[in-house]
C-alpha angles and dihedrals in degrees: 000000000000088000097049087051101051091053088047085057089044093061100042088053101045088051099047094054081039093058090035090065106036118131119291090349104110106062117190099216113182110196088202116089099199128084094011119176137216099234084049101051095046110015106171134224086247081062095043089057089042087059100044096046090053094047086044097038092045103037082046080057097043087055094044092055105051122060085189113058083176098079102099086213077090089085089067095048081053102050100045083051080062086036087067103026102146098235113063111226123200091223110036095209090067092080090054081091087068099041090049089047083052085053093049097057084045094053092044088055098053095045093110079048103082088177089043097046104053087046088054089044094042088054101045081056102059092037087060088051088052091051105256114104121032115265089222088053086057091047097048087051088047089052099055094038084053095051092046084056084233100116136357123182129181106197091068087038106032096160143263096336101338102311115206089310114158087258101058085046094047084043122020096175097048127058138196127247081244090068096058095052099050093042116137093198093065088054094054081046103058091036082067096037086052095044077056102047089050097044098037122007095253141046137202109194117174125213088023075165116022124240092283103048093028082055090046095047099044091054086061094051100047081042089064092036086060106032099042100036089133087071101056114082136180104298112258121243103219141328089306095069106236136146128206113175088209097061103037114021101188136097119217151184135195120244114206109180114266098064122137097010100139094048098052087047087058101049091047097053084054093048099041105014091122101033101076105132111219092234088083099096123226109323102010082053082061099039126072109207124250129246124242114293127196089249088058090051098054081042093052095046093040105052098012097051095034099054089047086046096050085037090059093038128077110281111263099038098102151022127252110244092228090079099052140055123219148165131224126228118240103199122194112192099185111203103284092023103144108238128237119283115239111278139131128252100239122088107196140304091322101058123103112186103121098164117029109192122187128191126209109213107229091248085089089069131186082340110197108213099183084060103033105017121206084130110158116228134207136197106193119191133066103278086061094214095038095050113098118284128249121186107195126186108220094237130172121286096007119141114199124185136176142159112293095215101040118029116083111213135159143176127262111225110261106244116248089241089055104134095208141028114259104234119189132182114213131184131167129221121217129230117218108282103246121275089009128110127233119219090201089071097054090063098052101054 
């Protein structure tokens, strides 16, 4: 029984790393229009091996050299593997794909192993919560060792929103990157966002998080607001880079995936350090879990949403987000801040945004745009400016999405006596480039 699972483990796995490289398959999209490079804008499939040889041959060696994958000195041995990958990446998170596909053949090699196995997963885990490796890499892992009946851990599936899970109990007010994405509510969330997008182009749900996970996601991402306000810089206009105040009023940062990591390590070591049940076996018995980071929350958005959105929409819409690579958009509004004015976010025959879906953290609170402005506004139909109005507040906790190509929209100016600033989250989904198939497809049917 052991043995047949472990070769069942073997060939999803094999596949899924297969379909992930295929040519052409894996497309590095940078949102931003600025400071693009070369090796961002056409990686090639030659890089993409180069990548994943390195990740597979150094994490094998990793493994090889250490008797006890327990020693969380590991984590160093990890990050300088990223530190001299041999394609420079503008963003260094976007390699973590090809360390978490390294983690998946180990972990389809040990699967006869039962010992083996939970050390490899432990580690992929705590290397998801240092940045390294994507949490929904680690979910999907977890999903497929669960079904095999080889492995279940709850820290990395603690149930619908948290559950009653020990950290919840240990802190009712915190909560770990693990919720989010197992978070029922989102689902629900992105079931209504998809049954809009299909009927009309657009979609407003309320409570995409619920009041725990909303409150824990919007403290990492006024974290990152406060503490990295030397990344963020005046919002660009188009592909040419420029600014004009008058015309877009925001400042904004991209945020990659691993933001923040450290600090929510820290954080969670404070808040958890000596809750840790015994029942977490070897590493994740040393380790606390970390609290959500920003990073967590534009993962979460980017690769969770989007699988239960493309899941609830008719096959071929959109991309899986497996094959591509992306940034949010972290967006500030200060009080007296002018708006955006109406456009759409496609910028010719190349671009490939289809859905754009942005999040307000729930520090904006019960915003009042009649009083403090920053309303976004959308002009759904074909003629932009012609199409039916929608005036939305950008309230806690909303998620709003609409198509990327189609759909006007703009941004009201945010009032002097505004009391806050109005903070948004924005990420963009990508459409099929033409002529091309997707694999992502071919699973799901």
């Amino acid at each position: 029984m052991r043995h047949n699972a472990a070769h069942a483990l073997a060939r999803v796995v094999q596949a899924s790393v297969s379909r992930e490289v295929a040519s052409g398959t894996l497309r590095f999209a940078p949102l931003a229009p600025r400071r693009l490079t070369r090796s961002m804008s056409s990686i090639t499939e030659d890089d993409q091996q180069r990548l994943l040889e390195h990740y597979a041959v150094g994490l094998r060696g990793i493994l090889a050299e250490h008797d006890d994958l327990t020693d969380p000195a590991l984590t160093a041995k990890m990050r300088a593997l990223r530190d001299d990958a041999p394609v420079r990446l503008e963003h260094r998170f976007w390699g973590a794909q090809f360390l978490a596909m390294a983690f998946g053949h180990e972990l389809g090699f040990a699967a006869a192993h039962p010992p083996a196995l939970r050390a490899i997963f432990n580690l992929g885990v705590v290397a998801a919560e240092n940045g390294l490796v994507p949490f929904q890499a680690m979910r999907s892992a977890h999903g497929q060792l669960a079904r095999l009946g080889v492995l279940r851990c709850d820290r990395v599936d603690p149930g619908a929103d948290g559950g009653d899970g020990w950290w919840s109990i240990a802190a009712p007010r915190a909560a770990t990157p693990w919720e989010l994405f197992a978070s029922d509510r989102l689902r629900v969330a992105a079931r209504e966002a998809a049954a809009g997008l299909v009927a009309r182009g657009s979609a407003v749900v309320d409570g995409a998080l619920g009041p725990r996970l909303a409150e824990a996601a919007s403290a990492a991402l006024t974290r990152h607001v406060a503490s990295e306000r030397h990344l963020f810089s005046a919002g660009r206009l188009d592909q040419t880079g420029r600014s004009d105040a008058s015309t877009r009023g925001d400042i904004i940062s991209w945020i990659s995936g691993d933001e923040g990591a450290d600090e929510a390590l820290r954080l969670g070591a404070g808040i958890w350090g000596g809750h840790v049940p015994g029942s977490s076996e070897g590493l994740l018995g040393r380790c606390p879990p970390a609290v959500v980071s920003p990073g967590a929350v534009a993962q979460m958005f980017r690769s969770c949403l989007s699988d239960h959105v493309i899941s609830a929409m008719p096959a071929g819409v959109l991309m899986s987000s497996d094959n591509y690579v992306t940034n949010a958009m972290m967006s500030v509004y200060a009080p007296g801040a002018p708006g955006f004015v109406p456009h759409t976010d496609h910028c010719g025959g190349h671009d490939l945004r289809r859905v754009t879906a942005v999040y307000y953290p729930a520090s904006n609170g019960d915003w009042d745009a009649d009083r403090d402005g920053g309303a976004l506004v959308l002009r759904p139909g074909e003629d932009g400016a012609g199409g039916r109005r929608e005036t939305i507040a950008p309230v806690g906790d909303r998620l709003v999405v609409f198509y990327s190509d189609e759909v006007e929209h703009e941004v009201v100016g945010v009032s002097e006596g505004a009391s806050r600033e109005r903070l948004a989250l924005s990420f963009w989904y990508l459409k099929p480039p033409p002529g091309r198939f997707d694999p992502s497809l071919m699973s799901r049917s």
